[in-house]
N, CA, C and O atoms as CSV, one atom per row, in Angstrom:
chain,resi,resn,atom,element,x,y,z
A,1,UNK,N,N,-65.731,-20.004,-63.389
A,1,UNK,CA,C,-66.243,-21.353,-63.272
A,1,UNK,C,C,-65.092,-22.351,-63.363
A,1,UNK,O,O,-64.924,-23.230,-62.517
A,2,UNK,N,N,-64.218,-22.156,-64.546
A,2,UNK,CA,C,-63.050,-22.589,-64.379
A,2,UNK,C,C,-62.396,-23.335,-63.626
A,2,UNK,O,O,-62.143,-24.521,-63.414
A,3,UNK,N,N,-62.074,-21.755,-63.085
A,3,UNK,CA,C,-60.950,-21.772,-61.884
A,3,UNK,C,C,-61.492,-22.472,-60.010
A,3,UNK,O,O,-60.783,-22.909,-59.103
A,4,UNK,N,N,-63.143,-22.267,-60.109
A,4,UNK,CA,C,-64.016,-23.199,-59.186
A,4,UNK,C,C,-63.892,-24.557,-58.938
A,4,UNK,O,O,-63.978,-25.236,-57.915
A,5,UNK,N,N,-63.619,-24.854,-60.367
A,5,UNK,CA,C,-63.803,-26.484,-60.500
A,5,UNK,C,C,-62.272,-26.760,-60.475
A,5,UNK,O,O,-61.920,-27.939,-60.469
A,6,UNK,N,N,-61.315,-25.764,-60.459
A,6,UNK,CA,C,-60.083,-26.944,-60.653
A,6,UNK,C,C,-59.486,-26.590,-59.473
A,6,UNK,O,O,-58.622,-27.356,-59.047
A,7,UNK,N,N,-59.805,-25.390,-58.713
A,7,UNK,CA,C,-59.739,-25.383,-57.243
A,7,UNK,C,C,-59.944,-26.471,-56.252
A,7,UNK,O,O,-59.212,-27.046,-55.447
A,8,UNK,N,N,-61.028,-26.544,-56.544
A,8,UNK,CA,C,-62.691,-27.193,-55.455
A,8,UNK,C,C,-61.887,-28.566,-55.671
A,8,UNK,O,O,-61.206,-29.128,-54.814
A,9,UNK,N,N,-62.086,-28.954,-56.874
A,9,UNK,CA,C,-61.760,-30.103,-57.517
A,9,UNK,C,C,-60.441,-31.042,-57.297
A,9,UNK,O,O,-60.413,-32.240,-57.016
A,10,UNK,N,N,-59.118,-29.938,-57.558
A,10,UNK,CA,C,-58.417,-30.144,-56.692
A,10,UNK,C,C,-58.025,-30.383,-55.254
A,10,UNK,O,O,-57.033,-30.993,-54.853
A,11,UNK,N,N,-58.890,-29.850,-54.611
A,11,UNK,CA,C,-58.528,-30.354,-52.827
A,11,UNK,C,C,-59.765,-31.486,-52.238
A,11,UNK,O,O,-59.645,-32.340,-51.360
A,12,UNK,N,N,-61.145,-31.082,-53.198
A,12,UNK,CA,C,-61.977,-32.369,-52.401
A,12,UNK,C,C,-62.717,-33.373,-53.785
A,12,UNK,O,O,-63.791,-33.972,-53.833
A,13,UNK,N,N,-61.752,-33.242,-54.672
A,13,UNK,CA,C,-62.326,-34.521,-56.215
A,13,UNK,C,C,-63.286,-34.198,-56.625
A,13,UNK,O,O,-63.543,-32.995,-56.584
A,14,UNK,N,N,-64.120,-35.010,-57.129
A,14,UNK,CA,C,-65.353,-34.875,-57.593
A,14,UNK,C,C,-66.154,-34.159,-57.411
A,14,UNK,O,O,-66.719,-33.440,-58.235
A,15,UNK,N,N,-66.437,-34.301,-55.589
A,15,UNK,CA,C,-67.315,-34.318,-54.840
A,15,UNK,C,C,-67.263,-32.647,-55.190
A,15,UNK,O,O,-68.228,-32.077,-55.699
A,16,UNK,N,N,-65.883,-31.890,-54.808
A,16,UNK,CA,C,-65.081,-30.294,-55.152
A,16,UNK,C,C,-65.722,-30.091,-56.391
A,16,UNK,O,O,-66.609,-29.310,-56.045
A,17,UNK,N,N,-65.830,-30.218,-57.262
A,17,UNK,CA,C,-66.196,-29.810,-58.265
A,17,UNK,C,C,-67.877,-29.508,-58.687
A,17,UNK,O,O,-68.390,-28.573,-59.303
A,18,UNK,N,N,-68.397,-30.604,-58.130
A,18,UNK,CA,C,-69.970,-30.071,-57.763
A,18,UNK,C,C,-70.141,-28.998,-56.787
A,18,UNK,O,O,-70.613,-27.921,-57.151
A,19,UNK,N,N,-69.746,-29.236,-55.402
A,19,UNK,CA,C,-69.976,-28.123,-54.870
A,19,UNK,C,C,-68.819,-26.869,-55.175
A,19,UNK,O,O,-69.132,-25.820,-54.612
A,20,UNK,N,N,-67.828,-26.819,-55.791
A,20,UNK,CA,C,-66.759,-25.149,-55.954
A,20,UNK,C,C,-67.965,-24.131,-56.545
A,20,UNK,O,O,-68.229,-22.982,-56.193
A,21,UNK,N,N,-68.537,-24.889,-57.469
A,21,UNK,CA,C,-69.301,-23.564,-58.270
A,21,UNK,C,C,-70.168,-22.876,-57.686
A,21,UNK,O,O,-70.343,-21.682,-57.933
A,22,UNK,N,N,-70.635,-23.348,-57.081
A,22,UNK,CA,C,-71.837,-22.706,-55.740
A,22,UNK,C,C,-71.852,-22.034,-55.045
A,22,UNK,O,O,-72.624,-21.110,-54.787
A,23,UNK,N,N,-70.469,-22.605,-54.363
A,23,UNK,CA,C,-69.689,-22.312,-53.479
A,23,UNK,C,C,-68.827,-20.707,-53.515
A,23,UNK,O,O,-68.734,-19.755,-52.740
A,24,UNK,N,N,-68.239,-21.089,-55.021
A,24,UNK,CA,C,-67.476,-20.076,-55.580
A,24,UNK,C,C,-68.438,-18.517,-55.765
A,24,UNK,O,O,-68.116,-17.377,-55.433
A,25,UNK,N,N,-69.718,-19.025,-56.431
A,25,UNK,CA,C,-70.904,-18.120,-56.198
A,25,UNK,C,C,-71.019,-17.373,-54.999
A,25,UNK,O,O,-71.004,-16.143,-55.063
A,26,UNK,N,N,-71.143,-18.012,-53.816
A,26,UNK,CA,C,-71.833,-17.501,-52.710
A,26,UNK,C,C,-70.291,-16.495,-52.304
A,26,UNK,O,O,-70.336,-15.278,-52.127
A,27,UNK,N,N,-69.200,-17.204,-52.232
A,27,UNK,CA,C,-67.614,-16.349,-52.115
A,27,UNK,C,C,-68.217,-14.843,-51.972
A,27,UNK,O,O,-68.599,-14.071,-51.093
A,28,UNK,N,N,-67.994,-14.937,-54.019
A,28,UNK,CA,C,-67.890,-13.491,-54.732
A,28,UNK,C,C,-69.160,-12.761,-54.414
A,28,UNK,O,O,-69.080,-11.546,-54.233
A,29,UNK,N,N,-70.279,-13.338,-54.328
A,29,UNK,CA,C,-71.526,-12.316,-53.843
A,29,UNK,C,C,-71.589,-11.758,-52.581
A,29,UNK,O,O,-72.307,-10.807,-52.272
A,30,UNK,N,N,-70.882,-12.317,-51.901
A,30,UNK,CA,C,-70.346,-11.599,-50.224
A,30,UNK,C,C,-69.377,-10.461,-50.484
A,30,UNK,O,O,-69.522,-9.335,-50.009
A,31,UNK,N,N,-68.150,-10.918,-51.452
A,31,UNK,CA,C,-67.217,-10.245,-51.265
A,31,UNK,C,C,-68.042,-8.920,-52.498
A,31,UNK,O,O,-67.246,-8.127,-53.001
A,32,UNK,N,N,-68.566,-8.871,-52.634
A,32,UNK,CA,C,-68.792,-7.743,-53.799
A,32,UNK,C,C,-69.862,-7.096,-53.032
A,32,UNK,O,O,-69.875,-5.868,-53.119
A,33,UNK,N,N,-70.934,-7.746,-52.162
A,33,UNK,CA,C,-71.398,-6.766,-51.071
A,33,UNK,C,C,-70.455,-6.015,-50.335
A,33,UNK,O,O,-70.205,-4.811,-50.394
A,34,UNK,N,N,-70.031,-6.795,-49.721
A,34,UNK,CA,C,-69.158,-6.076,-48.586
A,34,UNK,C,C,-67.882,-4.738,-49.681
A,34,UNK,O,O,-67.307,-3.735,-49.259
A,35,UNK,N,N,-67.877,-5.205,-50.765
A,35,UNK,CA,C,-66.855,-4.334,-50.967
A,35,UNK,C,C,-67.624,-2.962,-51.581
A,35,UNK,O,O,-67.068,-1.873,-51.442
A,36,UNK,N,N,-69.235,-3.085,-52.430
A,36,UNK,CA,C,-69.903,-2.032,-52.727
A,36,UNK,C,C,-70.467,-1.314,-51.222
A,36,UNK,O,O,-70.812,-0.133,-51.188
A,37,UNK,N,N,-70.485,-1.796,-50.568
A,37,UNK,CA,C,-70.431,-0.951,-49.320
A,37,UNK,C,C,-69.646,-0.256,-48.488
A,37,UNK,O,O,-69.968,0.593,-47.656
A,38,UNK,N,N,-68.186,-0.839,-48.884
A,38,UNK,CA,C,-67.312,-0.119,-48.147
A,38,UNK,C,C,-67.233,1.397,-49.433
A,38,UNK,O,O,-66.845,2.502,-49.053
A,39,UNK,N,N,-67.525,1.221,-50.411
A,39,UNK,CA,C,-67.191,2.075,-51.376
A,39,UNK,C,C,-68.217,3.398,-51.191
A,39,UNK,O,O,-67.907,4.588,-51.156
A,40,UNK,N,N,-69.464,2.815,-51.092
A,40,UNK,CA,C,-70.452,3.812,-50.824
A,40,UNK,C,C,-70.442,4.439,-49.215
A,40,UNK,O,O,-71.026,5.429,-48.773
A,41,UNK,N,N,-69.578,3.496,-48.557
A,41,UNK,CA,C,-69.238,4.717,-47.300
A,41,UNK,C,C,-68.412,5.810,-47.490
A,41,UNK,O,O,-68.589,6.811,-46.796
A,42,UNK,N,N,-67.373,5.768,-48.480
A,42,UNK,CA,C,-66.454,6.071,-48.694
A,42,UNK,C,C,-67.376,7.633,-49.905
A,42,UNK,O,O,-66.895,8.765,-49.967
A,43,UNK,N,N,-68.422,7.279,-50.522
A,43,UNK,CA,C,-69.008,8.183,-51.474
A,43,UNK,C,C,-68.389,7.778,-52.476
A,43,UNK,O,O,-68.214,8.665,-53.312
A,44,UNK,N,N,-68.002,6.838,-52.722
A,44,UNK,CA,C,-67.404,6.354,-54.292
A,44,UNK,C,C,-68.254,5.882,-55.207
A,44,UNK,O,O,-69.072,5.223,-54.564
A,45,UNK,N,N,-68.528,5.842,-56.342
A,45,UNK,CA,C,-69.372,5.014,-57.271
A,45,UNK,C,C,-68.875,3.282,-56.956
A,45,UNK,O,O,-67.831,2.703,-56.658
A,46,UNK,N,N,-70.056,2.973,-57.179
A,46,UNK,CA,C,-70.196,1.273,-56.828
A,46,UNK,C,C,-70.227,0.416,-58.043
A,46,UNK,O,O,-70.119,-0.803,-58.175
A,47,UNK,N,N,-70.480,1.812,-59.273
A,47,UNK,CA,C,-70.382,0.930,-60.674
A,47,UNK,C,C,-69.483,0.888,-61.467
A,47,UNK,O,O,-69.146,1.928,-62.032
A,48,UNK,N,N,-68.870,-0.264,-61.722
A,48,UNK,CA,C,-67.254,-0.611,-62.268
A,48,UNK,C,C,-66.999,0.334,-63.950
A,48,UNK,O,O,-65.972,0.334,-64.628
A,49,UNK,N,N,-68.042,0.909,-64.181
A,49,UNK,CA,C,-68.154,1.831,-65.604
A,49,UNK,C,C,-67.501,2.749,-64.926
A,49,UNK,O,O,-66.355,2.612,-65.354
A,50,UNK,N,N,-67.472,3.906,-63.863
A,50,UNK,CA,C,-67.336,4.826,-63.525
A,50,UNK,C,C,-65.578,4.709,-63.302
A,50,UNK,O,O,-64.957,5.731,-63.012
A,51,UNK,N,N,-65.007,3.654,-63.431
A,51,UNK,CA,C,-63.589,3.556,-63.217
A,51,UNK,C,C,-62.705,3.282,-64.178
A,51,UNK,O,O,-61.504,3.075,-64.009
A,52,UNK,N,N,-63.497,3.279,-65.534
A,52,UNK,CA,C,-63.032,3.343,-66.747
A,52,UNK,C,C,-62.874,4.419,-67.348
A,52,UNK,O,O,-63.358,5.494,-66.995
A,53,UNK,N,N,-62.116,4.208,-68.399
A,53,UNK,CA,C,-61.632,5.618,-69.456
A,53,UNK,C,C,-61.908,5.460,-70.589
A,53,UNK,O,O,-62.475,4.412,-70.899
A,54,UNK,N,N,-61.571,6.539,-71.689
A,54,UNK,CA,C,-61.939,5.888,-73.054
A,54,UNK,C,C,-60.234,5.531,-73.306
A,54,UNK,O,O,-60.024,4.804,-74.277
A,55,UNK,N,N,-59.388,5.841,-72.758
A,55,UNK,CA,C,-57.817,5.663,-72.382
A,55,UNK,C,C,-57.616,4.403,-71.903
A,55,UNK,O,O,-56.596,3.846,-72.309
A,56,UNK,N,N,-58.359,3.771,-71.103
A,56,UNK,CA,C,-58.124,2.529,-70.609
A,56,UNK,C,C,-59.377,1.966,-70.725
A,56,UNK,O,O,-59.904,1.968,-69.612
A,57,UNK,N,N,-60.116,1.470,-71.590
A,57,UNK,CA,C,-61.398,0.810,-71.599
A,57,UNK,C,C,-61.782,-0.729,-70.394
A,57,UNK,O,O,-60.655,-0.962,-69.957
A,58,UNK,N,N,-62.344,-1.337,-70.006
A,58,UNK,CA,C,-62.750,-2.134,-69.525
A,58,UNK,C,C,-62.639,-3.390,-70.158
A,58,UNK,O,O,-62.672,-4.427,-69.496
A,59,UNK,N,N,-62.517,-3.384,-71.322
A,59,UNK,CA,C,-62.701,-5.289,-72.214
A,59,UNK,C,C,-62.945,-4.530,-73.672
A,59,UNK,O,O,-63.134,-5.195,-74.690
């Protein structure tokens, strides 16, 4: 959300900052389709658990 608003915000003011977040929304929900699909062509797991370790945890 952040990084939306000081993006957005930065190149079109105000106006950027109302619409980045939305905006920024609609981005990442494309790009995370398109990328769980390229994965499941591929036969890969699509769920970001499955790429963790107890060696390298997630957060």
């Amino acid at each position: 959300v952040i990084f939306a608003i000081l993006l957005f915000g930065g190149y079109f003011g105000v106006f950027g900052m109302f619409v980045g977040v939305p905006a920024f929304a609609v981005i990442y929900s494309v790009l995370k389709i398109w990328m769980e699909g390229r994965l499941s062509r591929k036969n890969m797991p699509t769920d970001t658990k499955s790429y963790a370790s107890e060696d390298h945890p997630l957060l």
